[in-house]
Structures are given as C-alpha cells and as structure tokens.
N, C-alpha and C positions, 0 to 999 in steps of 0.2 A: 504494500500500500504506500502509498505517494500522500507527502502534504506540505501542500505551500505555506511557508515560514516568511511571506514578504519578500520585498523587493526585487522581484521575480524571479524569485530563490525557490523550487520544489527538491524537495530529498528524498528519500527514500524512508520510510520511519523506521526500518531494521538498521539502520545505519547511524540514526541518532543515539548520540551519548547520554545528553541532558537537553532540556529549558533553564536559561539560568536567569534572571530578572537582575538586568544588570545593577541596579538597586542598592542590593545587597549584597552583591560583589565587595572582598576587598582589596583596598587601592593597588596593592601591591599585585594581586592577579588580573589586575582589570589594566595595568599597562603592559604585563605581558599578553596579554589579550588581544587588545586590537592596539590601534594609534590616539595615543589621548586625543590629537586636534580633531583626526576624525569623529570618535565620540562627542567628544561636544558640539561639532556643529552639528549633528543629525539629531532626530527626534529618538533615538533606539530606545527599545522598551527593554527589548531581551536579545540573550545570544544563546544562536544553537548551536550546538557541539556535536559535528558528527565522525564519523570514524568508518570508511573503506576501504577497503584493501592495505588497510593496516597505515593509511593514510587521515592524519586527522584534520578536520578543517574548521574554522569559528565561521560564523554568518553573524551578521549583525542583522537585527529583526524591529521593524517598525511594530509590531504584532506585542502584546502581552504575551506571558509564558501561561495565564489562564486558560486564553484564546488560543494557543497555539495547542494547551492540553486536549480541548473539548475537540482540537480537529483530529487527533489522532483516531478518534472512532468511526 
C-alpha cells in the first residue's frame, strides 16, 4: 500500500520507519535531520523516515503525523 506524505512525496508504507512531529524533535536530531534554513522557511508539520533497500531517507511533510496516521488504513 502507497501513501502520500505531501509534497508530492508517495512511499510505500512497508518502507516507513516513523511519523515524527517535528515539534518534538530535539535540536540536536532535528539538525542532523534536515537543513535548519530549510526548516524554517517551510511550513513542515512532520518528517517521515523511510528505509529501502537498506537505504534511509527523511521527507519533510507539510501533513501532521495525525493525518498522515489515519492514511495509513
């Protein structure tokens, strides 16, 4: 099953790690995460963490980790 995580970002949901609400992140993980200046200018709610082929990738996600839960079904 397929689910769009924004920004015309769709994955694979076998492939996701987490929803993480960037939020709650701390600071220390959330710069090696993405790019702080990119963070702050976009509106990101959450980042998803996926993992194939043994390859992991972050997505920055306009979407809540709520909204992105409920699509998993």
């Amino acid at each position: 099953m397929y689910i769009h995580i924004g920004n015309s970002n769709i994955v694979n949901f076998k492939d996701v790690i987490g929803f993480f609400d960037y939020k709650i992140l701390d600071e220390n993980i959330e710069k090696n995460i993405i790019n702080k200046k990119e963070f702050e200018e976009s509106k990101i709610k959450s980042i998803v963490i996926t993992e194939k082929n043994k390859e992991i990738k972050n997505y920055l996600s306009n979407i809540s980790t709520i909204t992105l839960q409920k699509r998993k079904v």
